[in-house]
C-alpha positions in Angstrom: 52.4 -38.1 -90.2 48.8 -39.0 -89.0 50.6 -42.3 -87.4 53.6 -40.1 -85.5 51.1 -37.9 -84.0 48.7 -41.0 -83.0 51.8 -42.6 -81.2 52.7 -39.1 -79.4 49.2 -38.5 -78.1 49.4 -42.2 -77.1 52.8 -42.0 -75.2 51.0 -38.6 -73.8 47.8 -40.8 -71.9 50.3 -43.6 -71.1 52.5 -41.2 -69.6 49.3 -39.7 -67.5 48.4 -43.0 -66.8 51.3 -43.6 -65.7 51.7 -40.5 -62.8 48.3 -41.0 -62.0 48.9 -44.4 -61.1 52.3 -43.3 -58.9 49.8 -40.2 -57.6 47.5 -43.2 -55.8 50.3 -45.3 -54.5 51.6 -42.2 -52.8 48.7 -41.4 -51.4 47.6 -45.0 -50.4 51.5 -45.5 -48.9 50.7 -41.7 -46.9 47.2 -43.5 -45.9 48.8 -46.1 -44.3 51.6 -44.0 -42.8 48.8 -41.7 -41.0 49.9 -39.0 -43.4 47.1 -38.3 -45.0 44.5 -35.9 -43.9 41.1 -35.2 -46.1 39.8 -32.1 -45.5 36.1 -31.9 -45.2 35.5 -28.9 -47.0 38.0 -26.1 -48.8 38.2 -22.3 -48.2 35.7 -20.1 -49.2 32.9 -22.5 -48.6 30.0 -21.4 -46.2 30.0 -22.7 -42.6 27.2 -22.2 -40.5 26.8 -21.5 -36.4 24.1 -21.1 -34.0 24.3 -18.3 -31.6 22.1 -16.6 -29.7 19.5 -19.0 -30.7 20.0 -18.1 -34.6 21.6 -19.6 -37.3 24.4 -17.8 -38.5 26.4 -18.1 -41.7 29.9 -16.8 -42.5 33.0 -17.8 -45.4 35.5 -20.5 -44.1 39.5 -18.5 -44.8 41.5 -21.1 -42.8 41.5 -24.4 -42.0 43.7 -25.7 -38.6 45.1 -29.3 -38.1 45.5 -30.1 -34.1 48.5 -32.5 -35.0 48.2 -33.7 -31.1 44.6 -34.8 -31.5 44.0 -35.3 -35.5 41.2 -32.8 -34.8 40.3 -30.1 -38.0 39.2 -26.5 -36.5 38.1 -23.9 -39.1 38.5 -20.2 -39.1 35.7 -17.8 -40.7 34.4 -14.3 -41.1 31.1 -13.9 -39.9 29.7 -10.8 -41.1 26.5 -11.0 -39.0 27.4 -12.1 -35.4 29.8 -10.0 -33.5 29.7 -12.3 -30.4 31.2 -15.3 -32.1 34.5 -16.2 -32.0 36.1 -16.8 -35.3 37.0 -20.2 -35.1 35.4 -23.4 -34.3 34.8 -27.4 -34.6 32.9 -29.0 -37.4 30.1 -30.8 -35.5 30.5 -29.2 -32.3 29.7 -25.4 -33.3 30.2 -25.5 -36.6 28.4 -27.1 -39.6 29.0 -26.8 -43.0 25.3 -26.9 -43.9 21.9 -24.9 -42.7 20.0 -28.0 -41.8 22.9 -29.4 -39.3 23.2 -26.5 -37.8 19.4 -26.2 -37.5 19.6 -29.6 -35.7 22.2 -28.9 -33.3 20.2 -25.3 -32.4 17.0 -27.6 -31.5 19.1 -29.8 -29.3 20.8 -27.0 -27.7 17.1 -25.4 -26.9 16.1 -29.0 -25.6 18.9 -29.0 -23.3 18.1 -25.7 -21.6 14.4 -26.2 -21.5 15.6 -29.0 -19.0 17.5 -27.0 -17.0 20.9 -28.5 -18.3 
């Protein structure tokens, strides 16, 4: 009996191995068909924005593919800032951590010191 249930549990991992193996072709085959799109975070992470020269944070609930221009836009609640709008473009005004948006807050108040 021991040797039957050795050989199912077997044919089990081959069979996983087997689907997982099919899993990456699919995905590699979408890769090179400019299918495949890797999100770079999932809802109901934080997401942070400056406004009004403070750092804001608020809960990601959608995530938007611009299928003209490949670019991701996110949509969040904001709890805290009633002047933002509630979507927005990782790296432009939108970062999913503190410090990045920190960074992006400096730059912004270099660029109006100038005048810019």
């Amino acid at each position: 009996m021991k040797k039957l249930e050795q050989a199912i549990e077997d044919f089990g991992l081959l069979l996983s191995t087997i689907d997982a193996q099919q899993q990456v072709q699919e995905l590699a085959q979408a890769k090179a068909d400019g299918r495949l799109v890797v999100l770079p975070c999932k809802i109901g992470e934080k997401v942070y924005r400056y406004c009004n020269d403070a750092i804001n944070e608020g809960t990601i609930i959608n995530i938007l593919l611009n299928v003209k221009t490949g670019e991701i836009g996110l949509e969040y609640e904001m709890p805290i800032c009633y002047t933002c709008s509630r979507s927005g473009t990782l790296g432009k005004n939108l970062f999913l951590t503190r410090e990045e948006a920190e960074k992006a807050l400096q730059e912004g108040l270099k660029w109006r010191e100038r005048g810019l």
